[in-house]
One Martini backbone bead per residue (centre of mass of N, CA, C, O) as a GRO file, in nm:
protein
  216
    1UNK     BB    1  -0.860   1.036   1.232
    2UNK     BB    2  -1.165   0.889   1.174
    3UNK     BB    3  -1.293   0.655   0.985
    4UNK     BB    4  -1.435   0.891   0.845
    5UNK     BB    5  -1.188   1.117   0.774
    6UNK     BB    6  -1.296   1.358   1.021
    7UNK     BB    7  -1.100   1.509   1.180
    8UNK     BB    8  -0.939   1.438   1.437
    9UNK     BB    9  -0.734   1.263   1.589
   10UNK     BB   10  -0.817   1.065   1.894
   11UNK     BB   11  -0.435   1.075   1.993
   12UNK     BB   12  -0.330   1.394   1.946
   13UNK     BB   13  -0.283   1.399   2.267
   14UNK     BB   14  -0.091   1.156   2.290
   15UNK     BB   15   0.211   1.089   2.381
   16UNK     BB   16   0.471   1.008   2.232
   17UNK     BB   17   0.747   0.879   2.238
   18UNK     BB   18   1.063   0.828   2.273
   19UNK     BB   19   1.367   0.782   2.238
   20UNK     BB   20   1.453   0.678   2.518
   21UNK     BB   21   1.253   0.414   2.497
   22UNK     BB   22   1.450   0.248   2.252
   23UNK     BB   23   1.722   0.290   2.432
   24UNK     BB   24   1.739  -0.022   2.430
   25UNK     BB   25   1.674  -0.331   2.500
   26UNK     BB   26   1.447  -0.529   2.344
   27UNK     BB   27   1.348  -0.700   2.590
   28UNK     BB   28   1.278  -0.389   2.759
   29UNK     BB   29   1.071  -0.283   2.528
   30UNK     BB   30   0.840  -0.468   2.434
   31UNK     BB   31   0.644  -0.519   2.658
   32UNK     BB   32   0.626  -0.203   2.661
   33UNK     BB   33   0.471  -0.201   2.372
   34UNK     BB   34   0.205  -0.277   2.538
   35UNK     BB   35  -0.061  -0.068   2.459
   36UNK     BB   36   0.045   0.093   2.223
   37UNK     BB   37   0.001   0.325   1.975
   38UNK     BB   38   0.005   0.299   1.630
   39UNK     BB   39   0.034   0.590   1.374
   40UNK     BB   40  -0.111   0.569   1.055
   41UNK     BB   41  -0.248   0.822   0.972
   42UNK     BB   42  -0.601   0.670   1.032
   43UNK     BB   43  -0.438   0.431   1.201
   44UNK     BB   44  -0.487   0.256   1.446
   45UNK     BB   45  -0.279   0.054   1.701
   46UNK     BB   46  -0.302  -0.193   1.944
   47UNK     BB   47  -0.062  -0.350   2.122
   48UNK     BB   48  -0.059  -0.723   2.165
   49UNK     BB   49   0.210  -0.832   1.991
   50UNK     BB   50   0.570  -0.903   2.050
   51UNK     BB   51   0.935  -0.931   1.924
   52UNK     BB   52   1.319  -0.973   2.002
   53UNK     BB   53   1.567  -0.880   1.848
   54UNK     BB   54   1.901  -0.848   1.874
   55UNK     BB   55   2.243  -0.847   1.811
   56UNK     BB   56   2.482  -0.893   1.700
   57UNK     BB   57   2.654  -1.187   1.756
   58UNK     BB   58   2.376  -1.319   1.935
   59UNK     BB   59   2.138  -1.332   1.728
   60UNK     BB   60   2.028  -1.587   1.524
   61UNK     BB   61   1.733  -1.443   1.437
   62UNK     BB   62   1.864  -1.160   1.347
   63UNK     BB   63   1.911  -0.986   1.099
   64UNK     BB   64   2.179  -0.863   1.279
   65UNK     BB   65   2.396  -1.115   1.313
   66UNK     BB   66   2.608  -1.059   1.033
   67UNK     BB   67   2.544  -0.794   0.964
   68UNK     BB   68   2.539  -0.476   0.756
   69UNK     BB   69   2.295  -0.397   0.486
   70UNK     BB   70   2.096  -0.301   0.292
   71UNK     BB   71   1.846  -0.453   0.408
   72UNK     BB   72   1.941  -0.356   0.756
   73UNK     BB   73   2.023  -0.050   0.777
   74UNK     BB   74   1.795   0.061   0.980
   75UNK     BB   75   1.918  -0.132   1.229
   76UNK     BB   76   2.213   0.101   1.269
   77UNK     BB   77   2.031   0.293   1.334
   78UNK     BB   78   1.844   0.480   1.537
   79UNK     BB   79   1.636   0.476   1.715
   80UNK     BB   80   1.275   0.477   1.633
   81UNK     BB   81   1.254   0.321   1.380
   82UNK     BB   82   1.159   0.195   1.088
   83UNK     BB   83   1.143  -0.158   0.993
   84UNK     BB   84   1.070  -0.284   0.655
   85UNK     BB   85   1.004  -0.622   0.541
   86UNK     BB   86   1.029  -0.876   0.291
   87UNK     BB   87   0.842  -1.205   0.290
   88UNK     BB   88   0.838  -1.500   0.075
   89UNK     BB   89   0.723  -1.344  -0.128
   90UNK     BB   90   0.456  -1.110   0.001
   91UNK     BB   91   0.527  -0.965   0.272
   92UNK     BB   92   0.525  -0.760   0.550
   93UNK     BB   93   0.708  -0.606   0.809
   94UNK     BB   94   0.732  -0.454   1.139
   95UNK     BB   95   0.969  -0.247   1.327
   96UNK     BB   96   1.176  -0.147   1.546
   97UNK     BB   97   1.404   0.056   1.698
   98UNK     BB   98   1.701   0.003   1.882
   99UNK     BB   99   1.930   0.148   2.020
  100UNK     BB  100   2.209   0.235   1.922
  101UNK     BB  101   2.400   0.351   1.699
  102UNK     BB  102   2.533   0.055   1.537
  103UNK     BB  103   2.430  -0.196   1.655
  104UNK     BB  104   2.162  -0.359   1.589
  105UNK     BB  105   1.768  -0.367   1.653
  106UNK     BB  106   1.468  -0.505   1.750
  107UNK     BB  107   1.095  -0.485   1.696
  108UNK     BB  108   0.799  -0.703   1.632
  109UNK     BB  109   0.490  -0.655   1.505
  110UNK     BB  110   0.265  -0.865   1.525
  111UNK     BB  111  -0.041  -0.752   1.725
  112UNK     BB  112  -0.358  -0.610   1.692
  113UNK     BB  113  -0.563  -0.326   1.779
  114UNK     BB  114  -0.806  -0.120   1.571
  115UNK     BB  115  -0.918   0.185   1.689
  116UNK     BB  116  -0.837   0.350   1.407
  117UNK     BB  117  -0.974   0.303   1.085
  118UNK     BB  118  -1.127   0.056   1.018
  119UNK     BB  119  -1.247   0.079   0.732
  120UNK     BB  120  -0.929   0.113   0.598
  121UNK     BB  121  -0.816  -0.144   0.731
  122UNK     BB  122  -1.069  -0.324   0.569
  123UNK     BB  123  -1.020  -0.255   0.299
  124UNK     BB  124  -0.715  -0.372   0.246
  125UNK     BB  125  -0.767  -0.673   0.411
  126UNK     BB  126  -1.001  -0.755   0.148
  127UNK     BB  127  -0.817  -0.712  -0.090
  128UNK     BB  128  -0.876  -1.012  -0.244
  129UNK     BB  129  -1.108  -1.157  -0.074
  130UNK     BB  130  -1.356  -1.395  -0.010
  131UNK     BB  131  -1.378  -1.270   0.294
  132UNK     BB  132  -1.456  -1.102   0.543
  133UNK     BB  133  -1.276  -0.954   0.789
  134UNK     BB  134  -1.260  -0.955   1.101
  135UNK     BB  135  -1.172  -0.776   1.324
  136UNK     BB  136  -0.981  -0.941   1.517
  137UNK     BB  137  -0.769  -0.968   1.212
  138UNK     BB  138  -0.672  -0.708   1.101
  139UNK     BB  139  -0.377  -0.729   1.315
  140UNK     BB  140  -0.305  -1.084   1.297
  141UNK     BB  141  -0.019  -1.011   1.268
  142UNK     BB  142   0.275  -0.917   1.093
  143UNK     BB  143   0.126  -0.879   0.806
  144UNK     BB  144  -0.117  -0.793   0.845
  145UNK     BB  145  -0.060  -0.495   1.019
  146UNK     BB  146   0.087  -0.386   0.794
  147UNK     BB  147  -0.176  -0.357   0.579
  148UNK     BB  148  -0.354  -0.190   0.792
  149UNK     BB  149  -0.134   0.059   0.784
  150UNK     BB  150   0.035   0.099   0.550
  151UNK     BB  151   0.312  -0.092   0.536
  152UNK     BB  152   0.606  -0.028   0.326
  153UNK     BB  153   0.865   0.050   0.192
  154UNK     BB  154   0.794   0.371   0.194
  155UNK     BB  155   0.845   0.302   0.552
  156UNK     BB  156   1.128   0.278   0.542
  157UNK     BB  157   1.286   0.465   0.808
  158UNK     BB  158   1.101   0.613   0.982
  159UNK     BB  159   1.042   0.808   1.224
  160UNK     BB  160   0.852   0.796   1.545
  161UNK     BB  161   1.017   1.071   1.710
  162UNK     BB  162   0.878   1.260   1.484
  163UNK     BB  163   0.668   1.465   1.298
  164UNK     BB  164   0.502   1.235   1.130
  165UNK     BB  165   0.360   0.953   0.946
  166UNK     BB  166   0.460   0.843   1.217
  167UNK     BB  167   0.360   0.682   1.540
  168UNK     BB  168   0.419   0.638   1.913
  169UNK     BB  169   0.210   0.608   2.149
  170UNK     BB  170   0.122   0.562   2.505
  171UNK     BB  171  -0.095   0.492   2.590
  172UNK     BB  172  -0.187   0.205   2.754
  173UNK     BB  173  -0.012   0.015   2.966
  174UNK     BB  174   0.026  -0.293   3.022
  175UNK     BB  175  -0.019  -0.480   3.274
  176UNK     BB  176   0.221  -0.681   3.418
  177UNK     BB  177  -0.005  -0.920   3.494
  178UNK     BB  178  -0.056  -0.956   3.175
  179UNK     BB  179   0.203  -1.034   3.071
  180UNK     BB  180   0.385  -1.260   2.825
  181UNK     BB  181   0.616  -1.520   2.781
  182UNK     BB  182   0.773  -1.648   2.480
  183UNK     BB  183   0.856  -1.807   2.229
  184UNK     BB  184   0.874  -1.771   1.935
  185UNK     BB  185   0.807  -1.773   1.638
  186UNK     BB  186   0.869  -1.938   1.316
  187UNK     BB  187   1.215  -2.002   1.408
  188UNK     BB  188   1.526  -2.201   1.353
  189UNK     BB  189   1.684  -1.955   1.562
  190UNK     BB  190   1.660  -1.926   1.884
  191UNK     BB  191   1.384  -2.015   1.972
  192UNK     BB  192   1.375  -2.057   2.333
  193UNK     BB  193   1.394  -1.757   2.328
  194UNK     BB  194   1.181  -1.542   2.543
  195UNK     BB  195   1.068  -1.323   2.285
  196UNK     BB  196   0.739  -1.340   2.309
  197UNK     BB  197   0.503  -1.070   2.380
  198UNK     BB  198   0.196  -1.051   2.549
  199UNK     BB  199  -0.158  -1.033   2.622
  200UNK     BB  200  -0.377  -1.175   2.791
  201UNK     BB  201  -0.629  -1.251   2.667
  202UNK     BB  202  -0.651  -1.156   2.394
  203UNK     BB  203  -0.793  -1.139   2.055
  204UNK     BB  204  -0.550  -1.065   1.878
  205UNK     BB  205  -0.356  -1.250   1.897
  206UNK     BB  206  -0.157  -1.482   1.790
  207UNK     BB  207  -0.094  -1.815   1.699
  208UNK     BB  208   0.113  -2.018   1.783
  209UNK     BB  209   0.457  -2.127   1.609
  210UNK     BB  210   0.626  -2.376   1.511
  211UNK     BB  211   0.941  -2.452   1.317
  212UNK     BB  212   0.908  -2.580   1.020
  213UNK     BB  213   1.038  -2.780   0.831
  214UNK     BB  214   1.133  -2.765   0.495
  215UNK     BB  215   1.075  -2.992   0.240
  216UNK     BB  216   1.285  -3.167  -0.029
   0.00000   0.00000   0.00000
């Protein structure tokens, strides 16, 4: 729906993903999410900045690098489903799932740019803050993102290639001479390699911050 909550939602035509398009490796997903647009309820956003991360015993910085915990079990499933994680002891962040069952991997969703549902979006955003959020910080990080989607515990695991309360819309995808690849944001392992895909020159993209080591 509108984001002023009434009629249909205006993405209700655009034809969601399948399963077999995430059932590939993670860094041919990625760049792939670009321009697709996910909608969660009343919000939709416009997918402007993600990072990939592979299998077990292959990448260092993937949560499923160790093996399959009851924290990760959700990216051991079927491709296509949503896993959110609280990291910090503060944030939600939000990923997809890639390749077959049994594998774990997936896609972090960075940030976008909040195309339908902005005053909701707005709202979430704002609460507790000391002054209003900008537009384009509204889904800036992947922290912002989730919380302007409404995404938390409660939507981990949720399926997005079958009717039900989120999806990933096929939207316009990034034309290939837009995408950017670079080392990943802020993580101490595997920092090197470029699986942190963007839209060149959108505003909504976040600043990238390599990982400072912290002291003790």
């Amino acid at each position: 729906m509108p984001a002023d909550g009434s009629g249909e939602h205006p993405l209700a035509g655009s034809a969601p993903l399948t399963r077999e398009f995430f059932d590939r490796p993670t860094h041919e997903v990625a760049p792939d999410l670009l321009g697709r647009v996910f909608v969660h309820g009343p919000v939709a956003v416009r997918l402007t900045e993600v990072e990939a991360y592979g299998m077990p015993g292959e990448d260092p910085a993937s949560h499923t690098y160790r093996g399959r915990t009851p924290r990760n079990a959700v990216m051991f499933g079927p491709p296509g489903h949503l896993y959110v994680y609280f990291t910090y002891g503060m944030h939600f962040c939000a990923n997809l799932t890639c390749l077959p069952e049994g594998i774990g991997s997936g896609v972090l969703l960075r940030a976008g740019e909040v195309i339908s549902g902005i005053e909701v979006a707005l709202a979430r955003r704002s609460a507790g803050a000391s002054r209003t959020v900008a537009e384009r910080d509204l889904a800036r990080g992947p922290a912002r993102l989730a919380v302007a989607l409404g995404l938390a515990r409660e939507q981990n695991g949720l399926d997005a290639c079958v009717p039900g309360p989120i999806s990933v819309r096929a939207g316009e995808p990034a034309k290939a001479g837009s995408i950017m690849s670079g080392p990943r944001t802020g993580i101490s392992s595997g920092r090197e390699t470029p699986w942190r895909f963007w839209i060149d020159g959108d505003r909504t993209v976040s600043p990238y911050r390599p990982h400072v080591p912290r002291r003790r």
